[in-house]
C-alpha positions in Angstrom: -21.1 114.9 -146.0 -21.8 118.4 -145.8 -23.7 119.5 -142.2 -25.6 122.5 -142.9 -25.1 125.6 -140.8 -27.7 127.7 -142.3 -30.2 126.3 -144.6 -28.7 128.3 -147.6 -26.2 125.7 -147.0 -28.9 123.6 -148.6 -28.5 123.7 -152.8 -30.8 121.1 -154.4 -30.7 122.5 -157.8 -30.9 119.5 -160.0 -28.8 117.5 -158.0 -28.9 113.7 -156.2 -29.1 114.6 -152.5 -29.6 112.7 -149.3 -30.8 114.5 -146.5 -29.8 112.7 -143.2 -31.8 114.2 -140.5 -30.2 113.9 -137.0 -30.1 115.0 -133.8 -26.1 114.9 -132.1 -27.7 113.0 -129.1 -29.3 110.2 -130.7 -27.8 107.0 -129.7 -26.9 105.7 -132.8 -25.9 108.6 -134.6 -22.6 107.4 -135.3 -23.6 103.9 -136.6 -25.6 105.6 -139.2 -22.6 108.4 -139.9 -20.7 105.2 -140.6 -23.4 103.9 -143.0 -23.6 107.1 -144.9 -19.7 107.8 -145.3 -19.7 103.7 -147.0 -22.7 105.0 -149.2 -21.2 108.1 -150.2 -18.1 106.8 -151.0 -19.8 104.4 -153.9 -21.7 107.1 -154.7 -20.0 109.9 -155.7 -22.8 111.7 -157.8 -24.9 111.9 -154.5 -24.3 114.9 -152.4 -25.1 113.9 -148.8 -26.2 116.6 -146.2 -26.9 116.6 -142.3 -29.4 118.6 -141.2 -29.5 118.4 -137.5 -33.3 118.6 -136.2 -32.5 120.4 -133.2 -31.8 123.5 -135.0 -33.3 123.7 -138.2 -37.2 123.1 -137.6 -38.5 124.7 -140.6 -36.5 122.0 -142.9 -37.8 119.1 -140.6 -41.7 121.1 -141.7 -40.5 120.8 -144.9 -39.9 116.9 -145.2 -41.9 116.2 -143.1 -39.6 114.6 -140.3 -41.2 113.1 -137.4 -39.0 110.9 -136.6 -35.0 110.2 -136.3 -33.1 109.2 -137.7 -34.4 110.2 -141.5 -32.9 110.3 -144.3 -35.2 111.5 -147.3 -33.3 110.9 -151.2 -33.8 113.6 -153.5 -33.4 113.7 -157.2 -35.5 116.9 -158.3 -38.0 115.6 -155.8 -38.4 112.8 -153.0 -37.8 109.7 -154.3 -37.0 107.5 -151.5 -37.3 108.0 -147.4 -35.5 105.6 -144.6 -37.1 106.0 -141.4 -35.4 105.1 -138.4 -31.9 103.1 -138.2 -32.0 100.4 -141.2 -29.8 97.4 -141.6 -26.8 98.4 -143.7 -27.8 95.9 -146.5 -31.5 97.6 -146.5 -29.5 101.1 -146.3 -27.2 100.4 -149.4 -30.3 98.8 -151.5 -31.7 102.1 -151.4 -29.1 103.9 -153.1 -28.3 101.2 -156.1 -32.0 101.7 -157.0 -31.4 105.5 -158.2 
C-alpha cells in the first residue's frame, strides 16, 4: 500500500490501481486496511494507494468521493467503485473480476 504524500505520489500510467480513500479517524479504518493488505497480497499486479480525504480534496473532486470509505479500481479508467465498508467476501469478489 502506498499512502500518498503529495498527489505526484499518484502514477496511474497504464497500471491496475486501487485508490482507497480514507480519513485516519474513521472507525473502521483499520478493518478495511486489513482487507486491503489480504487483497493486495493475491494481487500483486495491483498497486494499491491511500489517499487520505482530509488532505487531498482535489483527488476526492476528481473521483468523485462523497463518501468513506471508497475505494474506486482503476485499470486505464474506473472500472469498479466500493462504497462504504463491504463484507470481505463482497471486497475480494471485486478484485477476481479484473
Amino acid at each position: 500500500m502506498i499512502f500518498i504524500a503529495h498527489e505526484s505520489d499518484l502514477l496511474l500510467n497504464d497500471k491496475k490501481a486501487a485508490l482507497y480513500f480514507y480519513a485516519s479517524w474513521m472507525p473502521f479504518h483499520k478493518k478495511m486496511m486489513i482487507m486491503i493488505s489480504k487483497v493486495e497480497e493475491k494481487y500483486k499486479d495491483i498497486v494499491f494507494y491511500a489517499i487520505d480525504v482530509d488532505f487531498f480534496k482535489s483527488l476526492c473532486s476528481r473521483y468523485k468521493i462523497e463518501e468513506i470509505p471508497t475505494v474506486v479500481i482503476i485499470n486505464n479508467k474506473e472500472i469498479k467503485r466500493l462504497v462504504g465498508l463491504p463484507l470481505t467476501s463482497a471486497f475480494k469478489s471485486a478484485f477476481s473480476d479484473i
